[in-house]
C-alpha positions in Angstrom: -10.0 -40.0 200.0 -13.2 -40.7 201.4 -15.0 -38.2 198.3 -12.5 -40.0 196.1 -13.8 -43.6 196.9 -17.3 -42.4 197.3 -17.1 -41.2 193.3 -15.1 -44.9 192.7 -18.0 -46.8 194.0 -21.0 -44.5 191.9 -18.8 -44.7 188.5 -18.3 -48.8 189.3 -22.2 -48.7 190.0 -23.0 -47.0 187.0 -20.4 -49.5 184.9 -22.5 -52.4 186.1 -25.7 -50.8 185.5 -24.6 -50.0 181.9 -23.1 -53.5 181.5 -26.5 -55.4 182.4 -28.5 -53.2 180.4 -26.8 -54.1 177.4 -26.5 -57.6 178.1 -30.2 -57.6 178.3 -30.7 -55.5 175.6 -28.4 -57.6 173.3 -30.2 -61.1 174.6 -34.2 -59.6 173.5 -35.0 -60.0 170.2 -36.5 -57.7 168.3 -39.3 -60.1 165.8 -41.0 -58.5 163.1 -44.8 -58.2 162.7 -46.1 -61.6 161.5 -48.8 -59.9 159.3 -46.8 -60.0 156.1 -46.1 -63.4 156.9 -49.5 -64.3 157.1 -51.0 -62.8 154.4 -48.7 -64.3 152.1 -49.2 -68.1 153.6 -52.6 -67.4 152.7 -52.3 -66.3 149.5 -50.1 -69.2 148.6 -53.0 -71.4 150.2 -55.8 -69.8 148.3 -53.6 -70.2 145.0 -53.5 -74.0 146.0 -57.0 -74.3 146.3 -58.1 -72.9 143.1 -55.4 -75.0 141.6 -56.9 -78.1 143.2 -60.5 -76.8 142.5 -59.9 -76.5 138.4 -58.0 -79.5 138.3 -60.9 -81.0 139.5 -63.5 -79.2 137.6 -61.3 -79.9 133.9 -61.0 -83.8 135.3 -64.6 -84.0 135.8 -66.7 -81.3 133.9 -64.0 -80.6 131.0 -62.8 -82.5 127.6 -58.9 -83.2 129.1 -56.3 -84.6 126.6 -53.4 -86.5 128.3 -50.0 -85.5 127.8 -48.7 -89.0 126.9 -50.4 -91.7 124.1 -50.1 -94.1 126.9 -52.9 -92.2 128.6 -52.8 -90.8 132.6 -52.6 -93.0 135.7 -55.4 -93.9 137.5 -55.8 -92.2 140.9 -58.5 -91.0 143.2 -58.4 -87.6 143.5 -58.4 -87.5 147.3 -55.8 -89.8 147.4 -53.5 -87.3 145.0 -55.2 -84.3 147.1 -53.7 -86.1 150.2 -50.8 -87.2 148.7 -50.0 -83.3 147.4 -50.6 -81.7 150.9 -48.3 -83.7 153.0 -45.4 -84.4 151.3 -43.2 -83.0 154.4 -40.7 -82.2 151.3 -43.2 -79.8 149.7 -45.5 -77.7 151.8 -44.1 -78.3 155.0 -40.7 -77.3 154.2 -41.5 -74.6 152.4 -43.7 -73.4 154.8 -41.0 -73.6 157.1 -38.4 -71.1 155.2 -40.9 -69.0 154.4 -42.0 -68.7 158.5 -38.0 -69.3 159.6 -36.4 -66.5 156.8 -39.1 -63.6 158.0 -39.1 -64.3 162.1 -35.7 -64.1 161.8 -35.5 -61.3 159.4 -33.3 -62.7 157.0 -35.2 -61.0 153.5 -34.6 -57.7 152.8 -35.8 -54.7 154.8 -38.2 -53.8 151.7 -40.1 -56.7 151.8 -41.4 -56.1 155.3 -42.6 -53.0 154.1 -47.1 -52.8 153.5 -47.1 -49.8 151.8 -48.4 -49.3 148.3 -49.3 -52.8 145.9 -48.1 -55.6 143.9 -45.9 -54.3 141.2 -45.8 -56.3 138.2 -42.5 -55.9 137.2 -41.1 -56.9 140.5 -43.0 -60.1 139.9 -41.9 -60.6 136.7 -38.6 -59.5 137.5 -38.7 -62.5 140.6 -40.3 -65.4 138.4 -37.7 -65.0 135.7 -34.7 -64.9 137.9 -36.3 -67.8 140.6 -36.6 -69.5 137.5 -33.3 -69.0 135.6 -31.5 -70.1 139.3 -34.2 -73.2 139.6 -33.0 -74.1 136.1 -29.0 -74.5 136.6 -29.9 -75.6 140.0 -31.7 -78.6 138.5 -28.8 -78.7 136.0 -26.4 -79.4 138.2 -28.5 -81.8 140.4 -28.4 -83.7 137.1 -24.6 -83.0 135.7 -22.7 -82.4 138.7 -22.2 -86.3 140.5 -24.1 -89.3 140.1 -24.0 -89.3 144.2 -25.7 -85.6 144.1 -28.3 -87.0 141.6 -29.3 -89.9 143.3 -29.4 -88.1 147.0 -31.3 -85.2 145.7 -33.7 -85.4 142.4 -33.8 -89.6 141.2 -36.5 -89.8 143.5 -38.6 -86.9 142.0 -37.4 -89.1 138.6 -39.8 -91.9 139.1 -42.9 -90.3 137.9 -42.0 -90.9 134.2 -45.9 -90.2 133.2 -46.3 -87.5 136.7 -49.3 -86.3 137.4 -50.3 -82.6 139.5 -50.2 -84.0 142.9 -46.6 -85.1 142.1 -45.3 -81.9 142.1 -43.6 -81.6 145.2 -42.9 -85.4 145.7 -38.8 -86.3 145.8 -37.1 -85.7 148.5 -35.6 -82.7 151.0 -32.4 -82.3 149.2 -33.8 -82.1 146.1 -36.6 -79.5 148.0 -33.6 -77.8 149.6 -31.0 -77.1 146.1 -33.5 -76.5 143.9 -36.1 -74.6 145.4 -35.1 -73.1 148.8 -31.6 -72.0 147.6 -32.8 -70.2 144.5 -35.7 -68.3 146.6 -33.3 -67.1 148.9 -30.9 -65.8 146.3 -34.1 -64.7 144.4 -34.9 -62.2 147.4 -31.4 -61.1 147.8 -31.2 -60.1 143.8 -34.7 -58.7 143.7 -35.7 -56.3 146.4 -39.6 -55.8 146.2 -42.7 -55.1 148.6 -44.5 -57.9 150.9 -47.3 -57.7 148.1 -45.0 -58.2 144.9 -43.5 -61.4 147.4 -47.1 -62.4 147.9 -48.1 -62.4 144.2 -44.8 -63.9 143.3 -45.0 -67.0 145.1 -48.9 -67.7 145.1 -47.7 -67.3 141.0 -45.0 -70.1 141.2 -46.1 -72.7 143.6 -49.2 -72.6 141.6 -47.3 -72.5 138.3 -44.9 -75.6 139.3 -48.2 -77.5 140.4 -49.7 -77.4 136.9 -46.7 -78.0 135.1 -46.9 -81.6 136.6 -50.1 -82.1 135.2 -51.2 -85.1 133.7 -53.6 -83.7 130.9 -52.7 -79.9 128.6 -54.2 -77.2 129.6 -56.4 -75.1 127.4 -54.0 -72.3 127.7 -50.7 -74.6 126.6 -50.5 -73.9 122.9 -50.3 -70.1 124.2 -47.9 -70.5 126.7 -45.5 -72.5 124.4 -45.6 -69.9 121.7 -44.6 -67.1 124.2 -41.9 -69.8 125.7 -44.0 -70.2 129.3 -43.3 -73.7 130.8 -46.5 -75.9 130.3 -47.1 -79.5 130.9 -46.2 -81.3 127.9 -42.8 -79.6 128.5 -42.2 -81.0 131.7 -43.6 -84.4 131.0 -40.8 -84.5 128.5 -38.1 -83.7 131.1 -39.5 -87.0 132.8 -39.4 -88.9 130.3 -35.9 -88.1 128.6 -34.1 -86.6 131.7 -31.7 -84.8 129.6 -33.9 -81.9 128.1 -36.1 -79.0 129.7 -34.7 -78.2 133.2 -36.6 -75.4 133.1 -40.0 -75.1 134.7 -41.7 -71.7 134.6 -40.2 -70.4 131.2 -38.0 -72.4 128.5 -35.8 -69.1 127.3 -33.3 -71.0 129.3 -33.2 -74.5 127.9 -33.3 -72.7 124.6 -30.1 -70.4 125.2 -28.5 -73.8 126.7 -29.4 -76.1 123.6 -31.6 -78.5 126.0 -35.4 -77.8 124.4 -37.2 -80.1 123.3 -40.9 -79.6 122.2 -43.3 -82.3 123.2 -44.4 -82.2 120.2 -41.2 -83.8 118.5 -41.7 -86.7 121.3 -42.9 -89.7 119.5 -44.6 -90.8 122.9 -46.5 -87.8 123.5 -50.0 -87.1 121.4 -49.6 -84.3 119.2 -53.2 -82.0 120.2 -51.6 -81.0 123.5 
């Protein structure tokens, strides 16, 4: 008896043992290496920076032609600058799912992964689909309720002439169904490496920041022939609300029978 209770108490001991190493072992999170993470904040910062740099540059040093007859609105371009960098809708939410969804490793297990290099079609493969879920995500802000549309994108709606720096002005929800959703589901669809990630989203935040642009690009008359999303495209979702929901590429508006060319608007100038 006295052999029999001895054993009890060692296997009881043991239990407990067992029982408080797993319940510290289940309360320590494992985080993954922020290096990933941090190159790709960067990148995406860099990408703004040249953005902001030619903008300037073109504004200052170049021959721009505005999108609209009526002409751009006057700014200074630190105001806009300022205006563009701390819109808590934009950059700092953004920022935030990008930091929240890798800490708590919520992308896929490839994309924590630094080996080998950006590959193209990965990229491609992301900006289409980002951009084909952006597009009936901004649909439906527009279709779905009048409530939805007014809680979510009529603020973004007030720039009916926008200019660069309002790219990421409108409001959380609009921030939250239209960009945040799609990037999630983006990742889930489209399994890539940290680099492909990085190039992809320095790509599209930089993308979506000259589409807003006041003035054409040099490269426009290009990008519309191959159906890539430019400013005179977007302007003429502001203006007529009801065509061009897409940003990057307008394959979709085209399948949907919502294109419009900006150069069929009778408001716009016809050299863009």
């Amino acid at each position: 008896l006295a052999m029999l209770g001895a054993n009890s108490t060692a296997v009881g001991d043991q239990l407990l043992e067992g029982m408080a190493a797993s319940g510290a072992g289940a309360g320590a999170r494992e985080w993954p290496s922020p290096v990933g993470l941090s190159f790709g904040l960067l990148s995406v910062v860099v990408g703004q920076l040249l953005v902001l740099s030619y903008h300037y540059l073109y504004l200052h040093f170049g021959n721009p032609v505005p999108v609209q007859k009526e002409g751009a609105q006057k700014y200074h371009f630190w105001e806009g600058v300022r205006t563009h960098l701390s819109q808590a809708e934009g950059f700092v939410l953004l920022g935030s799912y990008l930091i929240g969804t890798w800490m708590f490793n919520l992308m896929p297990a490839s994309y924590y992964s630094l080996e080998g290099r950006a590959n193209p079609a990965h990229v491609a493969a992301q900006l289409l689909v980002m951009d084909a879920l952006q597009t009936l995500a901004h649909w439906g802000e527009h279709k779905i309720s009048p409530e939805l549309y007014k809680a979510s994108h009529k603020p973004h709606h007030r720039f009916l002439n926008p200019r660069l720096f309002d790219a990421f002005n409108g409001s959380v929800a609009d921030t939250v169904c239209m960009i945040l959703i799609p990037l999630f589901l983006t990742a889930k669809l489209v399994h890539c490496n940290v680099w492909s990630y990085m190039a992809f989203g320095t790509i599209y935040s930089s993308w979506l920041t000259l589409i807003h642009a006041e003035y054409s690009h040099p490269w426009d008359p290009l990008f519309r022939k191959l159906g890539f999303g430019t400013a005179g495209d977007h302007h003429v979702h502001h203006k007529v609300f009801v065509k061009n929901y897409g940003h990057l590429f307008m394959y979709w508006d085209k399948m949907l029978g919502t294109y419009k060319s900006p150069l069929d608007v009778d408001k716009f100038r016809k050299d863009i």
